[in-house]
C-alpha positions in Angstrom: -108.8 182.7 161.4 -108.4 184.9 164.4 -107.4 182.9 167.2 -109.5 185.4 169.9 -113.3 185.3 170.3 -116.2 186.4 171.7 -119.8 184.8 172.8 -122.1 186.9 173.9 -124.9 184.9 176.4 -128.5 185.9 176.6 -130.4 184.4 179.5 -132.3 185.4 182.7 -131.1 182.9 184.9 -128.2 183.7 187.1 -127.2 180.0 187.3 -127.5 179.7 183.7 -124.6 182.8 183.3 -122.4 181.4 185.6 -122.3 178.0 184.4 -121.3 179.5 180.9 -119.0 181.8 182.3 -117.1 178.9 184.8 -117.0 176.2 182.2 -116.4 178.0 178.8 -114.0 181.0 179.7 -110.8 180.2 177.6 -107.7 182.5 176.9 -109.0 183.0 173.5 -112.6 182.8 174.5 -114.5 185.6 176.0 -117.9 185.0 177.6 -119.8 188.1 178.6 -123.6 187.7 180.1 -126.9 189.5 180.0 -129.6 189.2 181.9 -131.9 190.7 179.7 -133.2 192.1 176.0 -132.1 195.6 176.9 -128.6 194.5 178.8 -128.0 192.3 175.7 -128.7 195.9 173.4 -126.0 197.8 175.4 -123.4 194.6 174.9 -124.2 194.4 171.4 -123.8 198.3 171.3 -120.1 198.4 172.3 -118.7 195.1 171.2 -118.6 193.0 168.7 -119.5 189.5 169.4 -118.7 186.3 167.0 -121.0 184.0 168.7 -124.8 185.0 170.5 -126.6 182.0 172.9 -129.8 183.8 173.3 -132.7 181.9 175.3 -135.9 182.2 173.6 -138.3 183.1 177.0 -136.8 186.6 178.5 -138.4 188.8 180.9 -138.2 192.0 178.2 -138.8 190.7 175.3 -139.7 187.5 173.1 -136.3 185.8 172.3 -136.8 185.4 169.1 -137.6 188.9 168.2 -134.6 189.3 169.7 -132.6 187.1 167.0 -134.6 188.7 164.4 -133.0 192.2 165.4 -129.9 190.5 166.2 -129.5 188.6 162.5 -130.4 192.0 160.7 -128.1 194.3 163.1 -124.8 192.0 164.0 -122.7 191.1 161.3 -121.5 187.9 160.9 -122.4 186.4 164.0 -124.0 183.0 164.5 -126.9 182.8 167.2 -127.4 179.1 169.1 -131.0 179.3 170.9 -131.6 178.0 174.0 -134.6 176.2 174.9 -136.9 174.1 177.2 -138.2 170.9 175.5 -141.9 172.9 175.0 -140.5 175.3 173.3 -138.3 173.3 170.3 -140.8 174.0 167.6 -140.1 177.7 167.8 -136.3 176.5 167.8 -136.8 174.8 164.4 -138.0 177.7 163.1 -135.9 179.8 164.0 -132.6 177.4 162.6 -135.0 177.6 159.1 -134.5 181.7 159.6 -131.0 181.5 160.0 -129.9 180.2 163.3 -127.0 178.4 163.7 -128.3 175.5 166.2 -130.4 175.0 169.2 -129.7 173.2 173.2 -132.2 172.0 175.2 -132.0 172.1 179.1 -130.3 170.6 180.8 -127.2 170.8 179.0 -125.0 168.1 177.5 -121.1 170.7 178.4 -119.1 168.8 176.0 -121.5 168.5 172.9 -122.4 172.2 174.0 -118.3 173.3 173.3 -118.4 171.5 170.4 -121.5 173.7 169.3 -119.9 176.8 170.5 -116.8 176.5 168.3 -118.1 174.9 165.3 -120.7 178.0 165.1 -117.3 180.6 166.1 -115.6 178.4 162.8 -118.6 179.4 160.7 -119.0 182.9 161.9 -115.0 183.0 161.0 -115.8 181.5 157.2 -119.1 183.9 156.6 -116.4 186.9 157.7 -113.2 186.1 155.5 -115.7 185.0 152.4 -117.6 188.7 152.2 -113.8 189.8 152.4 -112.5 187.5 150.0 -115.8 188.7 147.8 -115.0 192.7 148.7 -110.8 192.1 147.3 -109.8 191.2 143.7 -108.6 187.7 143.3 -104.9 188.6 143.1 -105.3 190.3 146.2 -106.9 187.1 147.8 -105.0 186.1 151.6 -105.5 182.4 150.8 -106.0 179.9 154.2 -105.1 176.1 154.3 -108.1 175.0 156.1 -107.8 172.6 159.3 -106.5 172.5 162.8 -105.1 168.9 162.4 -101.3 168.7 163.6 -100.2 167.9 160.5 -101.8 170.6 158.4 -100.7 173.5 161.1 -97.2 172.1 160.3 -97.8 173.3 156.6 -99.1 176.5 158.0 -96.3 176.9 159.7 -93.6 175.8 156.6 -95.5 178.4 154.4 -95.4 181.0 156.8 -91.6 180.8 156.9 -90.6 180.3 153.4 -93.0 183.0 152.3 -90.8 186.0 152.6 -87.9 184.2 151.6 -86.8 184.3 147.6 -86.0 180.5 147.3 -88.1 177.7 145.5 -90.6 175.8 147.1 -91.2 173.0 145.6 -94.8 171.3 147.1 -95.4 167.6 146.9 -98.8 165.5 147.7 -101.0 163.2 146.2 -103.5 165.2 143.5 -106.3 167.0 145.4 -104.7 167.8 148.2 -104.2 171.5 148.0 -100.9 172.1 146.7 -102.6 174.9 144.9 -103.8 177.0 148.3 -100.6 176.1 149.6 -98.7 177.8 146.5 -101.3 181.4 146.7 -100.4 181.5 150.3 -97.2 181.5 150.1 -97.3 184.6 147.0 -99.5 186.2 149.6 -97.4 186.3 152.1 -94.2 187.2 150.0 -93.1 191.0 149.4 -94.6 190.2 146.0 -98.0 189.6 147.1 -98.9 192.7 145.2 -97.1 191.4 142.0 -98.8 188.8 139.3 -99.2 185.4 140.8 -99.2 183.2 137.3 -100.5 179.5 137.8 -99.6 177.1 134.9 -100.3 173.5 135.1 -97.5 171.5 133.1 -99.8 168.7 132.0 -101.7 170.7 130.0 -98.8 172.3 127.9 -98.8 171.1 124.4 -95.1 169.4 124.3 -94.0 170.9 120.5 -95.2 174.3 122.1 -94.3 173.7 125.5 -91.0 176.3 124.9 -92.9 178.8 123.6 -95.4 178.9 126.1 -92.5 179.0 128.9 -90.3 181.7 127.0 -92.3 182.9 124.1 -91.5 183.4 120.5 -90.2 185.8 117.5 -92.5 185.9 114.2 -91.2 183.2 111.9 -89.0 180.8 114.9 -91.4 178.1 113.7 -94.1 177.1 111.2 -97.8 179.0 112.3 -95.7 181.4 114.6 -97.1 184.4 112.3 -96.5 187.3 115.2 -93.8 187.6 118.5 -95.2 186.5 121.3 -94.5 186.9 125.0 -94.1 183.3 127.5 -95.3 183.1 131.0 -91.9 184.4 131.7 -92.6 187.6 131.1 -96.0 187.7 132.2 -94.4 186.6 135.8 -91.6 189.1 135.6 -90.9 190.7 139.4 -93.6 188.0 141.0 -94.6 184.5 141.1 -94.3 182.1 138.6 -96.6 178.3 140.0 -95.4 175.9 137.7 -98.1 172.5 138.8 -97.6 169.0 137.7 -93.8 170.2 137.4 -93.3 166.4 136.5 -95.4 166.8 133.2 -92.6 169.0 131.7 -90.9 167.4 128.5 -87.2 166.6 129.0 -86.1 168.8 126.6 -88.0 171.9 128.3 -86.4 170.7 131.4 -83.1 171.9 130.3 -84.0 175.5 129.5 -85.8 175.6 132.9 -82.7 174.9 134.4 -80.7 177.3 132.7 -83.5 179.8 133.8 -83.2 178.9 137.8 -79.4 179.4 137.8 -78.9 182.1 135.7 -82.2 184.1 135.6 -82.2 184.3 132.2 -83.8 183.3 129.6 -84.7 183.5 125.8 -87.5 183.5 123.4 -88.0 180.6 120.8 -85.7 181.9 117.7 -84.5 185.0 119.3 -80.8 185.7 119.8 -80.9 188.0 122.6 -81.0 186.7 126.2 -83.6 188.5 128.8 -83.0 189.3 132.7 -86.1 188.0 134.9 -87.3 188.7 138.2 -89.3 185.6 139.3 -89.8 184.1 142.5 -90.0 180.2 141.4 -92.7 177.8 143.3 -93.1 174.2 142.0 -95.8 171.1 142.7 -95.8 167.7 141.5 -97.9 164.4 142.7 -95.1 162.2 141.4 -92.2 161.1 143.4 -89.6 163.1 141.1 -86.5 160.6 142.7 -88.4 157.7 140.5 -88.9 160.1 137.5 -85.1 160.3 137.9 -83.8 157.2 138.0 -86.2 156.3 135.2 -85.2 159.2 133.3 -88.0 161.2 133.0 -86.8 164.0 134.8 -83.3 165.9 135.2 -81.3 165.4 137.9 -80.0 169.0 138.4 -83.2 170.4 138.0 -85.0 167.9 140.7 -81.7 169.5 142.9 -82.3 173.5 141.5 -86.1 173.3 142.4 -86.1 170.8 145.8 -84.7 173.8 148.1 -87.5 174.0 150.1 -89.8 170.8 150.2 -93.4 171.1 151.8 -95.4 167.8 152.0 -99.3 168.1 152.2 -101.0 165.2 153.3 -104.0 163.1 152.1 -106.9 163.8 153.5 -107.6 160.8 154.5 -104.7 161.0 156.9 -106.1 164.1 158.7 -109.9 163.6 158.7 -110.3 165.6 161.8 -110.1 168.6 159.3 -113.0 167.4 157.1 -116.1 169.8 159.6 -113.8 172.4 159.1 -113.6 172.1 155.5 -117.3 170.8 154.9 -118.3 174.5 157.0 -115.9 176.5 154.7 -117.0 174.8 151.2 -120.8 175.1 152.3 -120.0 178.8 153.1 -118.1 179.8 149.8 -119.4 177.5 147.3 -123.1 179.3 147.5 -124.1 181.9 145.2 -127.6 181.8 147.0 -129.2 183.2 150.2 -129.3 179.3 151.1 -127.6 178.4 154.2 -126.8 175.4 154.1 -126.5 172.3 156.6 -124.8 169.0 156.8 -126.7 166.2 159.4 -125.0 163.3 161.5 -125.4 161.2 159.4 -123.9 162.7 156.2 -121.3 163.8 157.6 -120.3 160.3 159.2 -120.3 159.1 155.7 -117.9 161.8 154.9 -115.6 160.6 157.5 -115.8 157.0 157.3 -115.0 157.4 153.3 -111.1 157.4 152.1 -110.9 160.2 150.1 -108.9 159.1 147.0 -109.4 162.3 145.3 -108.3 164.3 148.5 -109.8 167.7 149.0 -110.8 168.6 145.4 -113.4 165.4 145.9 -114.9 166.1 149.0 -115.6 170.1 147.5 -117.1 168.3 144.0 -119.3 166.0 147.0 -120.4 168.5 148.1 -121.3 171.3 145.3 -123.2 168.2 144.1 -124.9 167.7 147.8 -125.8 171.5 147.6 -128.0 171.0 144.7 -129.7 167.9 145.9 -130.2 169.2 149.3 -133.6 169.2 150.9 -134.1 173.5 151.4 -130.5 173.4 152.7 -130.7 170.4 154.5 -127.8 167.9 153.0 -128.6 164.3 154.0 -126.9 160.9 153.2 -129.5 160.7 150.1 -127.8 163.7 149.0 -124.4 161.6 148.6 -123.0 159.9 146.3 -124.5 155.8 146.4 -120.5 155.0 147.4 -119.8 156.7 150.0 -123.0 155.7 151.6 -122.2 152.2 150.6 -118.7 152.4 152.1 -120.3 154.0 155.1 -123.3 151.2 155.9 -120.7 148.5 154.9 -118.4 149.9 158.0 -121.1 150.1 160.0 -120.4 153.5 160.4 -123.8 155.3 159.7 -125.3 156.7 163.4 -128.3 154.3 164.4 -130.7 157.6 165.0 -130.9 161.0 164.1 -130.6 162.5 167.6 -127.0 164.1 168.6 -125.7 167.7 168.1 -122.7 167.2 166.6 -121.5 162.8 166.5 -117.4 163.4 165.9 -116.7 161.0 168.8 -113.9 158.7 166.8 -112.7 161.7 165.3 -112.3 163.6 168.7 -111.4 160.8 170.5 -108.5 159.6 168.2 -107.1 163.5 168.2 -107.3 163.7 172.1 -105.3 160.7 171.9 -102.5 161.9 169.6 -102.5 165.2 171.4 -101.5 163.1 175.1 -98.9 161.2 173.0 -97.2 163.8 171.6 -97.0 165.4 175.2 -95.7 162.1 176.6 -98.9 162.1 178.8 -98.8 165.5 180.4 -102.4 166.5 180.6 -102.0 170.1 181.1 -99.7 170.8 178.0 -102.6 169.1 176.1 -105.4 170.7 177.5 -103.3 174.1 176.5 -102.7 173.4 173.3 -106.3 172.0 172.2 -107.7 174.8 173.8 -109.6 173.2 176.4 -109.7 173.4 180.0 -108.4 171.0 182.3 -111.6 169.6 183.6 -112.9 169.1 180.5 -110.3 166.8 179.4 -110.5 164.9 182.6 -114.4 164.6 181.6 -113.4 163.4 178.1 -110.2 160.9 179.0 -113.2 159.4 181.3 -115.8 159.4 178.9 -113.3 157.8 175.9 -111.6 155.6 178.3 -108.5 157.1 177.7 -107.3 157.0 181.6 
């Protein structure tokens, strides 16, 4: 996701541009300002703009004609309305032809920031999904989604060991995203262009686990009627994922080894040893040191493959990140012209819930959601019963419906870890969450974080 963005703001009055302009300029936010339906045409005419807050009464022309040429001529740009409180209905309907939100005057700053970039986030996700759509999967540039400390740490892990040759291997709980984490790091290797082959070791059959490593000659054992080539070949000069690597039988584990230190390796029954090219990335949900000392898993191998260790935490341990991913699975799971929305009070049960299935749960929650939702609209009855149960019996589930966007445990609690990590220097956190200094004043008062 870019890090540099632009919002384009629509509105007549003069007090209404400055006030955008003063409060939500950022290094990597640009606000520009039009006065009117034709100024806003020349703007749109020589820049491209990721976000559009357009008022829906302008002295030119009916705002929402406005977004209606907007939606059909900007590409992949989210429009927030603004509005008086007599003119909400013609807000609704616009948010049912496609607009991202709506604000009502007199404005709410912070809840109005955290429109702003949730609707830059989605404008981000529609962008890199008609990409991702436009390239062929191999070709994919795969993103660990999240701007949690601990997942930018991962970003940062893969975006070193990439372009390196030695094995990673990727530990986590199951669900987590080992699997993006491994396609990221092929993509950003110098054999991004090469085959990327994923096998999952718990689904290898152990009395043909060899073969389907290394392959086979014609008559090596009983039913192997023809040669066949292993994923070793089929991996030759790229990227061999081995998942689950603590699902390997023992006696595999051996001939893996042998593969790892001396790049060779050879088919079931054949004589002749072959030369491989393979850049080598592992993943396992088991603690490997225990399969050791209980000896289910070699020693020397756990040494070969641990070069390069990257931890991926549990979701549950970075919920901060669960908007971010709810906006991108709502974005790429569809196959419709449905866009579809998440309310407060579904997506408090989201974040009250514990996630024991990590990431690969919340995206089944909410395919599921998708098809139960009201014309786009997920609610709480959309859910599954326990994690509405978990959520009422926490208390957790907002009293009303009212609120643009109810994160404030979530905010507050990052805030918090932000000023820790900085020892208390305010400015260095401002900086780095990408805020301005008077806001976080505003939010240390209103959290009580003084």
């Amino acid at each position: 996701m870019s890090e540099n963005y632009s919002v384009l703001v629509v509105d007549d009055e003069e007090s209404i541009r400055k006030l955008f302009e003063k409060e939500f300029s950022r290094p990597e936010r640009t606000i520009h300002s039009a006065a009117s339906a034709a100024q806003a045409r020349q703007l749109t005419r020589r820049n491209l703009y990721d976000v559009v807050i357009l008022d829906i009464r302008l002295p030119d022309a009916d705002g929402l004609d406005l977004f209606t040429e907007f939606k059909e001529r900007l590409q992949d740009v989210e429009i927030i309305l603004i509005t008086g409180h007599g003119n909400i209905d013609s807000a609704v309907q616009a948010m049912k032809l496609g607009a991202y939100d709506y604000i009502t005057k007199p404005f709410n700053l912070d809840k109005l920031e955290l429109v702003i970039e949730r609707a830059w986030q989605r404008a981000c996700m529609q962008r890199e999904n008609r990409s991702f759509r436009l390239s062929s999967e191999s070709r994919k540039v795969h993103r660990m989604v999240g701007n949690s400390e601990s997942i930018k740490q991962v970003r940062y892990l893969v975006g070193r060991v990439a372009p390196t040759e030695v094995p990673v291997l990727l530990t986590g709980e199951s669900g987590v995203g080992k699997d993006v984490a491994a396609q990221a790091i092929h993509s950003g290797s110098r054999r991004a262009d090469k085959p990327f082959i994923i096998k999952n070791c718990a689904a290898l059959v152990k009395e043909l686990a060899r073969s389907e490593l290394f392959g086979h000659i014609k008559g090596s054992f009983t039913g192997a009627t023809e040669s066949r080539e292993g994923l070793m070949a089929f991996a030759h000069k790229g990227t061999l994922f081995l998942d689950e690597i603590g699902e390997l039988p023992l006696e595999v584990q051996a001939s893996l080894l042998r593969v790892l230190e001396n790049k060779t390796y050879r088919r079931v029954g054949d004589k002749d040893e072959r030369t491989i090219d393979i850049r080598f990335i592992f993943a396992t949900s088991r603690n490997l040191h225990v399969e050791v000392e209980e000896g289910r898993f070699q020693e020397a191998l756990l040494h070969r493959i641990n070069v390069f260790n990257i931890e991926t935490p549990p979701l549950r341990e970075r919920k901060e990140d669960i908007p971010m991913l709810v906006e991108h699975f709502l974005a790429s799971l569809s196959n419709t012209p449905t866009r579809y929305r998440i309310t407060d009070k579904a997506m408090h049960c989201l974040l009250s819930y514990s996630w024991p299935g990590n990431v690969r749960e919340l995206r089944n929650v909410l395919e599921r959601s998708m098809i139960l939702s009201d014309e786009g609209i997920i609610t709480e009855r959309a859910l599954p019963r326990e994690l509405v149960e978990h959520s009422l019996a926490h208390g957790d589930i907002l009293a009303g419906d009212k609120g643009v966007f109810s994160l404030r445990t979530v905010e507050r609690d990052h805030i918090s870890r932000v000023l820790n990590y900085f020892e208390g220097n305010r400015h260095q956190a401002s900086k780095a969450m990408g805020i301005g200094r008077k806001t976080l004043y505003r939010k240390l008062k209103e959290y009580e974080l003084d």
